[in-house]
C-alpha positions as CSV (number, residue, x, y, z in Angstrom):
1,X,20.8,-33.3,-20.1
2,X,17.6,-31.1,-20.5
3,X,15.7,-30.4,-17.4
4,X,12.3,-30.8,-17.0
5,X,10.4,-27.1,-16.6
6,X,7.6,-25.9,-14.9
7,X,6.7,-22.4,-15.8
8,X,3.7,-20.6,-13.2
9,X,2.6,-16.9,-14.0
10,X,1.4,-14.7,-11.0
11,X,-0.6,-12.0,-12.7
12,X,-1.1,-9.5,-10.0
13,X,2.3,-9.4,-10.3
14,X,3.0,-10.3,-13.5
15,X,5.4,-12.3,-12.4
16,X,6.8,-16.0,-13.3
17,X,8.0,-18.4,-11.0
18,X,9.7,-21.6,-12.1
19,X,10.1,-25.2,-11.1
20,X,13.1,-26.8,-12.4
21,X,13.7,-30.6,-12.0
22,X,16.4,-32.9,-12.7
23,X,14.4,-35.8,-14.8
24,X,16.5,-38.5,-13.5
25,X,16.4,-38.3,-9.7
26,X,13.3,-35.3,-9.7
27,X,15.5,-33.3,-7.2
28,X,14.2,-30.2,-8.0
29,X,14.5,-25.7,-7.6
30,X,12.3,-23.6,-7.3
31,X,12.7,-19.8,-8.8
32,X,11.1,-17.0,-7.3
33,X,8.4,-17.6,-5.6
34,X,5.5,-15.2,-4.9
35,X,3.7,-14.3,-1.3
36,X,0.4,-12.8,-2.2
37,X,0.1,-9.1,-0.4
38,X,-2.9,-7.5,-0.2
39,X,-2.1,-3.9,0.5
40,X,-5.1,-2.5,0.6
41,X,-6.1,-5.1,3.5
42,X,-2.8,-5.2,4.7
43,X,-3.4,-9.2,4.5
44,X,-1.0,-12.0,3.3
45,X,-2.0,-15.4,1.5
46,X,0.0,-18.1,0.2
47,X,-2.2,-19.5,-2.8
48,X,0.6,-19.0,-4.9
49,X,3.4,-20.8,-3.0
50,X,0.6,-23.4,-2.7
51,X,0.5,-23.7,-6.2
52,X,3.9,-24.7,-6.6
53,X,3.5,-27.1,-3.8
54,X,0.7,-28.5,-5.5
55,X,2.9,-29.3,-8.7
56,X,5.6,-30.7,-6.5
57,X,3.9,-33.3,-4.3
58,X,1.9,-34.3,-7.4
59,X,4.8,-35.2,-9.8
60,X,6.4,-36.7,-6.8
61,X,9.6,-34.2,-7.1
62,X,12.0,-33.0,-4.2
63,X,12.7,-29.5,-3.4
64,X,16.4,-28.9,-2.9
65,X,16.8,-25.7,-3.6
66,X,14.9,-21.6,-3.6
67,X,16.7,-19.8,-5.7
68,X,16.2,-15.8,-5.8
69,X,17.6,-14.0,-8.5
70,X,17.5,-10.9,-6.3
71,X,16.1,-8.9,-3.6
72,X,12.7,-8.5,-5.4
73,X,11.2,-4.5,-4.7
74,X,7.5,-5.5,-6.7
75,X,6.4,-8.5,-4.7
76,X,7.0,-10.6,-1.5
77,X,9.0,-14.1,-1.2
78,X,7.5,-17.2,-0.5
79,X,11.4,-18.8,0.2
80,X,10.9,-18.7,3.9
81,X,7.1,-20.2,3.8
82,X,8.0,-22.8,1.3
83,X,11.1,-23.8,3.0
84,X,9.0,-24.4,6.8
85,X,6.1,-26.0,4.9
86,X,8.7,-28.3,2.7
87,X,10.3,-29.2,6.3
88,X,7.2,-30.5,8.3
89,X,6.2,-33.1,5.1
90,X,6.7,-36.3,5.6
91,X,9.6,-37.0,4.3
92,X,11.0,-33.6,5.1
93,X,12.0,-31.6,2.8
94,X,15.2,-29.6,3.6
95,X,15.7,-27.0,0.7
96,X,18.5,-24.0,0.8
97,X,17.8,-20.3,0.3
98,X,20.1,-19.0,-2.5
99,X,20.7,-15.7,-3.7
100,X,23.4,-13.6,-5.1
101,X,26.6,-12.7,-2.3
102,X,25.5,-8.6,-3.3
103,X,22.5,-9.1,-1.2
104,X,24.7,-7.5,1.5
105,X,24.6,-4.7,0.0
106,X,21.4,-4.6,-0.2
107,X,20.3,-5.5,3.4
108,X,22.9,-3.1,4.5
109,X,20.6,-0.5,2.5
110,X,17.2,-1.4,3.4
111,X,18.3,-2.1,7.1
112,X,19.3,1.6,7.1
113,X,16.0,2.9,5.2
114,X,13.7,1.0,7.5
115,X,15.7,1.1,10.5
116,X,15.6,-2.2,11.0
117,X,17.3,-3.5,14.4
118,X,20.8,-5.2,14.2
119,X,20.0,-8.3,15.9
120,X,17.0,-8.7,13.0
121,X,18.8,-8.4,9.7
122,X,21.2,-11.6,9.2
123,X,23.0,-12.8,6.1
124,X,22.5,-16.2,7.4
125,X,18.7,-15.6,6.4
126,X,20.0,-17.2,3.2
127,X,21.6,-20.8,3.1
128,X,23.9,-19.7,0.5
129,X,25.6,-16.6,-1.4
130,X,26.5,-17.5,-4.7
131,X,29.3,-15.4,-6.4
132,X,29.8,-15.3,-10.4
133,X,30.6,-18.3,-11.8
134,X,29.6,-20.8,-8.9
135,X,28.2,-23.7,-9.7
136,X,26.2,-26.5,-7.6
137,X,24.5,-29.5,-8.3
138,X,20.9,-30.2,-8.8
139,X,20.8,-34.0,-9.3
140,X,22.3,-35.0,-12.4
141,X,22.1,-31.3,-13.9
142,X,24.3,-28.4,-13.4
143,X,23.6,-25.1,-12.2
144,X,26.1,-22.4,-12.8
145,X,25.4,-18.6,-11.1
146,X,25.6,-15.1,-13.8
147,X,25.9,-11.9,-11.9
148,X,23.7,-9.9,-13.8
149,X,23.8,-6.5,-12.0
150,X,22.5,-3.3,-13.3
151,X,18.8,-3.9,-12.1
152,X,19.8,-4.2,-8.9
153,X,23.9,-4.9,-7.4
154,X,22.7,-8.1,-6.1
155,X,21.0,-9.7,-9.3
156,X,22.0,-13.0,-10.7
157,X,20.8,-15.6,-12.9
158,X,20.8,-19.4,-13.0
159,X,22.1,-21.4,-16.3
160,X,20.5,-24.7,-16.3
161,X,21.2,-26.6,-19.5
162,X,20.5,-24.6,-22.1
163,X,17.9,-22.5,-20.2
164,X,18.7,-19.2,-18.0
165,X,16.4,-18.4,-15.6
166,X,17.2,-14.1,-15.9
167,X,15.0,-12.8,-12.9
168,X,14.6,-8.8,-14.1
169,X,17.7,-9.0,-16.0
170,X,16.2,-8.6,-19.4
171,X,12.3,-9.1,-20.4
172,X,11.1,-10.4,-23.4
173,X,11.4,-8.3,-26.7
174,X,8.5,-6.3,-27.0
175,X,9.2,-5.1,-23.4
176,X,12.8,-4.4,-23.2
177,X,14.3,-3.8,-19.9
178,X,13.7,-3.5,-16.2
179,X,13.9,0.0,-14.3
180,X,17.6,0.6,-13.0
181,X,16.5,3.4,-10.3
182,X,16.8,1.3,-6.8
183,X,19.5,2.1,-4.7
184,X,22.4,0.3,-6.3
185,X,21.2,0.1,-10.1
186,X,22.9,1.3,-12.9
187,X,21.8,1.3,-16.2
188,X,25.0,1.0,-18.6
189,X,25.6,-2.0,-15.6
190,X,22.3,-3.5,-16.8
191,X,22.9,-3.1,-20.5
192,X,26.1,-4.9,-20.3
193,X,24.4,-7.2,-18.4
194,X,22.0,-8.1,-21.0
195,X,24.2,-7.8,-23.5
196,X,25.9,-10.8,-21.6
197,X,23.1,-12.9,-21.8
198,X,22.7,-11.8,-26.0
199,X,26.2,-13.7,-26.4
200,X,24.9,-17.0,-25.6
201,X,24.5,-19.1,-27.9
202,X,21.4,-18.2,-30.1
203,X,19.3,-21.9,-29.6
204,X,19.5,-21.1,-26.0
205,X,16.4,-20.9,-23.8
206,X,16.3,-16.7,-21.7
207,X,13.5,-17.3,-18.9
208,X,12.6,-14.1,-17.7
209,X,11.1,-13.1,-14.3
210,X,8.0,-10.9,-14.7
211,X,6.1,-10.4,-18.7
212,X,4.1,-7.0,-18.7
213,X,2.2,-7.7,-22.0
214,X,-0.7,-5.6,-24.0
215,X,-3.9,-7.5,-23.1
216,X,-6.1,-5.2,-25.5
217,X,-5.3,-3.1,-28.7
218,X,-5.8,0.1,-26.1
219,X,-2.9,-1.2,-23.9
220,X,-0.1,-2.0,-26.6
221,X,3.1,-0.8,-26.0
222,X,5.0,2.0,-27.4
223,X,5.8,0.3,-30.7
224,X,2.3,-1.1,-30.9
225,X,2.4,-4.6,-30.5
226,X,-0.6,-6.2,-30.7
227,X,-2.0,-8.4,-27.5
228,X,-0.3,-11.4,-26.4
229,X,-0.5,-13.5,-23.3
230,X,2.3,-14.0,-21.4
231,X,5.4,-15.4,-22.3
232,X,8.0,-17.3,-20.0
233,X,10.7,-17.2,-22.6
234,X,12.3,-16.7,-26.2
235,X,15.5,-17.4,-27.4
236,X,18.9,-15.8,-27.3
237,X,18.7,-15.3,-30.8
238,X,14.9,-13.7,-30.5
239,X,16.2,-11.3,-28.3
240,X,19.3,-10.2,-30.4
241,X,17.0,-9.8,-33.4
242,X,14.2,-7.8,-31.4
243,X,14.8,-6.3,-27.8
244,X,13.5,-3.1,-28.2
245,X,16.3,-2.0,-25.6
246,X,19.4,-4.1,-26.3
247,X,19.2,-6.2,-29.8
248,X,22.1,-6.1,-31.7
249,X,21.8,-2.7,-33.5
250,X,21.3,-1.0,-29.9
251,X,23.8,1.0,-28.2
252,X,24.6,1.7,-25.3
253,X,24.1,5.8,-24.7
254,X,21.2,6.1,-26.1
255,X,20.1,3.2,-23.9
256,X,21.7,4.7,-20.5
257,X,19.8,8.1,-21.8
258,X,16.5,6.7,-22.1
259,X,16.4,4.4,-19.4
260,X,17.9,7.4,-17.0
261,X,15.2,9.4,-18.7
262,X,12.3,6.8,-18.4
263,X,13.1,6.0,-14.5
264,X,12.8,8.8,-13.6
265,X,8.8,9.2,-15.1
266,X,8.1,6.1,-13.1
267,X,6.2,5.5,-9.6
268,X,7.6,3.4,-7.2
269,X,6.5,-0.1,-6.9
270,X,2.6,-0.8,-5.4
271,X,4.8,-3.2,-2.9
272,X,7.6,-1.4,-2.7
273,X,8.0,-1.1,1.0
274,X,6.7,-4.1,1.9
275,X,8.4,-6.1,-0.3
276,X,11.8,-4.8,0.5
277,X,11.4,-5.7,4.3
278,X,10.5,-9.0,3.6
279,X,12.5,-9.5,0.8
280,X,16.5,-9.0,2.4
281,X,15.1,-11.6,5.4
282,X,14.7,-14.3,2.7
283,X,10.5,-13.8,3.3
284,X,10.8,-13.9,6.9
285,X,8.6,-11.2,8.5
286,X,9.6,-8.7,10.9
287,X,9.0,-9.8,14.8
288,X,5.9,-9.5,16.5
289,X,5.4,-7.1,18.9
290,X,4.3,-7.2,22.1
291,X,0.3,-7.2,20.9
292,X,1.3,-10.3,18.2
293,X,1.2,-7.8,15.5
294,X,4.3,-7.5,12.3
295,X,4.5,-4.0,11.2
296,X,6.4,-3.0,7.9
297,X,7.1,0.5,7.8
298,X,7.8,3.4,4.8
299,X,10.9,5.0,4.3
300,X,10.1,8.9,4.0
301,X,11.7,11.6,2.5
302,X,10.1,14.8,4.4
303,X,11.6,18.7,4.5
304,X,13.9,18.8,8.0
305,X,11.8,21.7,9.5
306,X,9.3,19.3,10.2
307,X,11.9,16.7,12.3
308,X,13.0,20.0,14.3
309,X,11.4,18.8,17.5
310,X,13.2,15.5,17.4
C-alpha cells in the first residue's frame, strides 16, 4: 500500500517537512516540522506549523504521530506546538513525539553546553525512542525506523512503503551530503549511512530533509549545475548514478577527507544555539523567568584568563 504524501518546503530554511497519510483510515505523520525564528528580532511565529495544520483539517486527516529524524541544529521544532494545538481540536488530537533512542546523547551534550538545569532536560519530552529496526503502525501502513547516524548519533529515518523519509541523511544529487561536525558526527559513519540507503531497491522513493539548490546561474554549485527549484525526492537509483558524495563509483577516504576538510571551512548554523535548546525538549521552550521572559543562551569558547575571577 502506497501512502498518500504531502511534501511542504520551508525556504528560510530550506527545509521540507512531510505529511504522510494512510489512504484508508487518513491516520496520518507528520515529519519535521518547522518553528519560524526570527533571530534578528529574537521573535517566534508558527505560520509554518500552521501550514501543515491547514492541510490536515482540510483533507479531513488525523495526526497520530511527529516524527523527528533528529535533533535538528538549523531550525526550531514545531512537535511540541503541533502536538498542544492538535490536543485542544475538537475531536482531540493526541499525536506521539518520536525520535531516534541516541537523542540521549545528544541532550546529555547540549544540557552540558547550555547548562541547562536537571529538573528541565527530560527524555520523556519525547513519547517515544525508536531503536533500528522498530517498526509501528500508522493505520493500514507500516513504518519501520533506519538509524542513519554520521550526521548526527541520534539520526534516523522512516521507511514508509516504498518511500524514506532521510532527514539530513543524504541530500539530493547535485548537493551531496550534510556536514558531519556536531558533537557526535562522523563522517565515514555518515557515508556508510548513505551508502545504506543506496542499497535499497533502485524504484524506491529517498525524501530528503532540507534541498539547498542554485536559484541563478551565479549561485550553481561546484559542478555547475544549472538552477532548479527544490526537490523533495529522487530515487535510490538517481542517487547511486549521481551523488556527488556517495554514488557508486565514490569511496569512502576520499569522502571522509573532504568532508573533514569541507567542515571545517564552514560557519556554524544561523540557528545554531537556539535551535539546539529547543530542539532536545521536543520544541518545548526553556521556563520563564520570574519577569515571563524564555532566554536561550550561547555556548562560548573564550581564553581561561578571562574566567580568572570566577
Amino acid at each position: 500500500m502506497h501512502p498518500i504524501i504531502h511534501p511542504v518546503y520551508e525556504p528560510t530554511t530550506g527545509s521540507w517537512q512531510y505529511i504522510v497519510v494512510c489512504s484508508t483510515t487518513n491516520e496520518a505523520a507528520i515529519i519535521d516540522p518547522v518553528l519560524d525564528f526570527d533571530p534578528s528580532t529574537a521573535t517566534i511565529s508558527t505560520a509554518s506549523a500552521d501550514t501543515l495544520l491547514k492541510v490536515v483539517s482540510s483533507k479531513g486527516y488525523r495526526v497520530r504521530y511527529l516524527l523527528e529524524t533528529h535533533a535538528h541544529a538549523d531550525h526550531l521544532t514545531a512537535s511540541f506546538y503541533l502536538q498542544q494545538t492538535l490536543l485542544q481540536q475538537e475531536p482531540p488530537h493526541h499525536p506521539e513525539i518520536c525520535i531516534g533512542n541516541n537523542i540521549r546523547q545528544v541532550q546529555e551534550t547540549v544540557r552540558l553546553a547550555y547548562d541547562i538545569p536537571t529538573d528541565e532536560l527530560s527524555q520523556s519530552d519525547f513519547d517515544h525512542l525508536f531503536a533500528d529496526g522498530a517498526q509501528f503502525p500508522l493505520g493500514q501502513l507500516t513504518v519501520s525506523v533506519l538509524a542513519l547516524p554520521g550526521h548526527t548519533p541520534d539520526h534516523i529515518g522512516y521507511c514508509i512503503g516504498p518511500n524514506v523519509f532521510t532527514g539530513d541523511s543524504i541530500f539530493n544529487p547535485d548537493v551531496g551530503s550534510a556536514r558531519c561536525d556536531f558533537p557526535g558526527g562522523d563522517a565515514r559513519v555518515l557515508y556508510r549511512s548513505m551508502k545504506r540507503l543506496l542499497a535499497l531497491p533502485g524504484e524506491w522513493r529517498l525524501y530528503t530533509g532540507h534541498d539547498y539548490p542554485p536559484t541563478t546561474t551565479s549561485s550553481t554549485g561546484a559542478g555547475g549545475e544549472p538552477p532548479r527549484d527544490p526537490v523533495a525526492f529522487v530515487t535510490v537509483a538517481e542517487q547511486r548514478e549521481r551523488n556527488k558524495h556517495a554514488k557508486l563509483e565514490s569511496n569512502e577516504e576520499e569522502f571522509v577527507r573532504w568532508r573533514s576538510e569541507r567542515d571545517r571551512s564552514l560557519r556554524e548554523p544561523r540557528l545554531l544555539h537556539q535551535a539546539l535548546q529547543v530542539n532536545v525538549r521536543a520544541g518545548r521552550l526553556p521556563r520563564r523567568t520570574d519577569n515571563g521572559l524564555v532566554l536561550l543562551g550561547y555556548s562560548v569558547r573564550f581564553p581561561e584568563i578571562l574566567v580568572a575571577g570566577g
